[in-house]
C-alpha positions as CSV (number, residue, x, y, z in Angstrom):
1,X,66.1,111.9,122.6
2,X,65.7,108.3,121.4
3,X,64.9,107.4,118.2
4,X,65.0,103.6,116.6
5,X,64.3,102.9,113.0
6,X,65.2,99.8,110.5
7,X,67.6,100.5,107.6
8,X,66.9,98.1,104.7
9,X,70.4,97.9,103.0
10,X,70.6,96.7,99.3
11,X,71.6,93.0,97.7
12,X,75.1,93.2,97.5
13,X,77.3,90.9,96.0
14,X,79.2,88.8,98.3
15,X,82.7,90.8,99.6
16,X,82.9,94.4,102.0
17,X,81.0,97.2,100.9
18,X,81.1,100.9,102.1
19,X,77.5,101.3,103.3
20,X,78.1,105.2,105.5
21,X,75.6,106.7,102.8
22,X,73.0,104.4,102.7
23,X,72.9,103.9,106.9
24,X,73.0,107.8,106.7
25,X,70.1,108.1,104.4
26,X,68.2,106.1,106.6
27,X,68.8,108.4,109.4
28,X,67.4,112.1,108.8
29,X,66.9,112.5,112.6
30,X,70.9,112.3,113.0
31,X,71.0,116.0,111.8
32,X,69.1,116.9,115.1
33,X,71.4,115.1,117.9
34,X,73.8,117.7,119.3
35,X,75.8,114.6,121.2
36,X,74.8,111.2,121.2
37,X,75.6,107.8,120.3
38,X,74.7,105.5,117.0
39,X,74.4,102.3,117.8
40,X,73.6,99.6,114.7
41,X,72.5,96.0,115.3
42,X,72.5,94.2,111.4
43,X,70.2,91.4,112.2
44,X,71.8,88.4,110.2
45,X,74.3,86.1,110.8
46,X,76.3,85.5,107.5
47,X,76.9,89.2,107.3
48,X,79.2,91.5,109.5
49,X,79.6,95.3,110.2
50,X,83.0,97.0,110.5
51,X,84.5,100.0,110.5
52,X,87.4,100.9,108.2
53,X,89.1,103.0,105.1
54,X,86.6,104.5,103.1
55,X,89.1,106.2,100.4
56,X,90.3,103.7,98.8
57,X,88.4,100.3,97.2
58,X,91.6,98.2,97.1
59,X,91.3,97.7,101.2
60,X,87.7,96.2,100.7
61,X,88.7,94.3,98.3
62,X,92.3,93.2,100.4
63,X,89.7,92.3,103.1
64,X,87.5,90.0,100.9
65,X,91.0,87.9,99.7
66,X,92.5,88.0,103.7
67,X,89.0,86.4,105.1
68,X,88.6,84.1,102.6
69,X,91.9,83.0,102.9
70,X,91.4,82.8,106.9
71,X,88.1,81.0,106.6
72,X,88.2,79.1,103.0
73,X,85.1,77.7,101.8
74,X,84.7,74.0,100.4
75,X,86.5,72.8,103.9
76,X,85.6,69.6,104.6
77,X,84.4,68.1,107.8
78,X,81.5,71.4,108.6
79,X,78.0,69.3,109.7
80,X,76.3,73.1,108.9
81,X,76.1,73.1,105.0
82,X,71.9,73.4,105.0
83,X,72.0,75.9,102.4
84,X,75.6,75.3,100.9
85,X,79.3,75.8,101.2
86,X,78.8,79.0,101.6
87,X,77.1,78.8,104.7
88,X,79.2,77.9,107.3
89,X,82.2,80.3,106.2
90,X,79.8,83.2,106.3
91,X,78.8,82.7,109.6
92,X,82.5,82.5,110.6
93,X,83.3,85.7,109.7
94,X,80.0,87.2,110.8
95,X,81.8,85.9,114.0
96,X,85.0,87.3,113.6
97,X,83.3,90.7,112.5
98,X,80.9,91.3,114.4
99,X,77.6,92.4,113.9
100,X,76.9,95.6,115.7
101,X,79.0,99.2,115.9
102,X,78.8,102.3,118.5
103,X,79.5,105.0,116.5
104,X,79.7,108.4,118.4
105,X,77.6,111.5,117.2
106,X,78.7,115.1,117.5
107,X,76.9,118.0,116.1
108,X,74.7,116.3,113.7
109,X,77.1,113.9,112.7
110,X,78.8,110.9,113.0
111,X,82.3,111.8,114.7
112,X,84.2,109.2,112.0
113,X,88.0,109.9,111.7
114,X,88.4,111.0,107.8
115,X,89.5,108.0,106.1
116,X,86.6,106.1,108.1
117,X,83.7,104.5,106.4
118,X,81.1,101.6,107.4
119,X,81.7,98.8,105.5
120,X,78.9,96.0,105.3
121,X,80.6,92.2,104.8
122,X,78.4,90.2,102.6
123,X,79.7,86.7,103.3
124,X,77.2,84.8,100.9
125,X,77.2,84.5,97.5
126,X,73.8,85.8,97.2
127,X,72.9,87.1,100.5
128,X,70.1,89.8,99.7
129,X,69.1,93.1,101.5
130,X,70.1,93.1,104.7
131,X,68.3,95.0,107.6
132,X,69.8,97.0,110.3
133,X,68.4,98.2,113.7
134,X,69.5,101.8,114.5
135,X,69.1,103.3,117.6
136,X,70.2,106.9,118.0
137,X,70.2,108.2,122.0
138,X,71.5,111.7,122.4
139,X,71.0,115.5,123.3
140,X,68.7,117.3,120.5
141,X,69.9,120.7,119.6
């Protein structure tokens, strides 16, 4: 079984957002992979995909203050500032992030550990939707 669709995620503001529902919604085939894997290719490079604690808003918001602090925006000395000082920060931590996940899938579902969520990273100001690329391989039931 293969199947390979385009999830169009909301605007967001800029900071980490827990995105497992929407990616999910996207996805009604998942429900028929017995084992398989998830993978998810976000197709922009000043936002990131991560996985991490989906209980609790206070860690997304911890992450927004720790990489702004790691990569601060107004530096000086960046020749990539085209659309702002935004710019060049937010493709930094796309960097850092990453922007693709392997998520197993076991009886219909993604296998996520309880306290595990996918978080979108919106680095820009005013990034708008963003798509992802999701390709599920696996056994049907």
């Amino acid at each position: 079984m293969w199947q390979q669709t385009t999830i169009t995620l909301r605007a967001r503001p800029r900071g980490f957002h827990l995105v497992t529902g929407e990616i999910l919604a996207g996805l009604p085939e998942l429900v028929s992979c017995r084992v398989g894997l998830l993978h998810l290719w976000l197709q922009h490079t000043s936002a990131s995909l991560t996985i991490n604690e989906n209980a609790d808003a206070a860690v997304r918001r911890d992450f927004e203050r720790f990489f702004n602090h790691l990569v601060p925006q107004g530096e000086g000395g960046y020749e990539h500032d085209y659309e702002g000082p935004d710019d060049l920060p937010a493709h930094f931590k796309s960097s850092l992030l990453g922007c693709q996940l392997l998520l197993p899938v076991t009886a219909g579902r993604l296998a996520l550990g309880t306290w595990q969520g996918i978080y979108l990273g919106e680095h820009r100001d005013q990034g708008g939707a963003r798509r992802v690329l999701a390709t599920l391989q696996g056994q049907g039931n």
